[in-house]
C-alpha positions in Angstrom: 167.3 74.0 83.4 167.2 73.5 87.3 164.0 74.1 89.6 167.3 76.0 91.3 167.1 78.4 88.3 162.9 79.2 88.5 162.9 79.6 92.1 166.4 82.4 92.0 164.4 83.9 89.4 161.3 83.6 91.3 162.7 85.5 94.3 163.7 88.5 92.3 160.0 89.7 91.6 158.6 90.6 94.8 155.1 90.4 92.9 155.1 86.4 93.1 154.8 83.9 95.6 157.9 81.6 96.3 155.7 78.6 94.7 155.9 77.0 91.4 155.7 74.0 89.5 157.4 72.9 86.6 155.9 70.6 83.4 158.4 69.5 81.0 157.5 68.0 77.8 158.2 67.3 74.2 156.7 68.6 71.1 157.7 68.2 67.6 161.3 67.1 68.5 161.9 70.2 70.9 161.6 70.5 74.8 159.3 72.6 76.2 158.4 73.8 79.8 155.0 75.1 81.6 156.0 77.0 84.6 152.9 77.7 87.1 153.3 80.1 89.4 150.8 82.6 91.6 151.1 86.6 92.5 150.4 87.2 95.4 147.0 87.7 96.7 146.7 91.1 96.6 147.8 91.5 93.2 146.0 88.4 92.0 143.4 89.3 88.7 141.7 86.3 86.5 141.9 89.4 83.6 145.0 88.2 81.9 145.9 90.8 80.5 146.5 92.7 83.6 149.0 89.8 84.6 150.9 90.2 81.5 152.7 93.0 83.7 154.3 90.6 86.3 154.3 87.6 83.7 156.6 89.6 81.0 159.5 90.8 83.2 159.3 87.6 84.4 159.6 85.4 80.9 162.3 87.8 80.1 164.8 87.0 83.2 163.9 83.1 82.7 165.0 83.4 79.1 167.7 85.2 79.9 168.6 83.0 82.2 168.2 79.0 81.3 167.6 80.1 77.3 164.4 78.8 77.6 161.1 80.3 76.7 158.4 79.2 79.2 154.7 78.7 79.0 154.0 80.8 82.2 150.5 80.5 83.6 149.5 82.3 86.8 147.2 80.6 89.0 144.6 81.4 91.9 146.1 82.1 95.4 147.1 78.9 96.9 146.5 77.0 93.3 149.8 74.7 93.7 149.9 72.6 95.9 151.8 73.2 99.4 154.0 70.0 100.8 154.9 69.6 104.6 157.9 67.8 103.5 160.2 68.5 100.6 158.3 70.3 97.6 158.0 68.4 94.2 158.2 71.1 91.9 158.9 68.9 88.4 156.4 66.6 86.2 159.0 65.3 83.3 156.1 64.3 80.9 159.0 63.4 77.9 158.6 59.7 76.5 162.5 58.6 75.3 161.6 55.3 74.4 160.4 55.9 71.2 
């Protein structure tokens, strides 16, 4: 999976902004990625329930895509962090050493 891959699928649903961050971990012997991303303002609702209409299509096209299923968790307006620079959009939280 490539931050390439989140932001192409990003850019098909109109619904989100272009901004996301990525949190990959390991549990239990199998990878597993947290993928923040925001709606825009206008759309925005705390009532999850109401996201799960621009979260699903979403998860689906990811899936579909890097064969992956993501924990997708929609955040406030402006709730990841903006860079002036080049963006950071990975934390690789995965501990090989053991």
């Amino acid at each position: 999976m490539f931050p390439s891959q989140i932001e192409a699928c990003l850019t098909e649903f109109p619904a989100f902004q272009p901004y996301y961050f990525i949190t990959v971990d390991r549990k239990n012997n199998e990878d597993s990625f947290d993928l923040d991303v925001e709606l825009r303002a206008e759309l925005y609702t705390p009532d999850v329930k109401k996201q799960m209409e621009y979260v699903k299509p979403l998860f689906s096209q990811i899936v579909s895509m890097v064969g992956i299923k993501p924990n997708i968790r929609v955040l406030e307006p402006y709730g990841i962090e903006r860079s002036m620079g080049k963006a950071k959009h990975v934390l690789d939280k995965r501990d090989f050493s053991k």
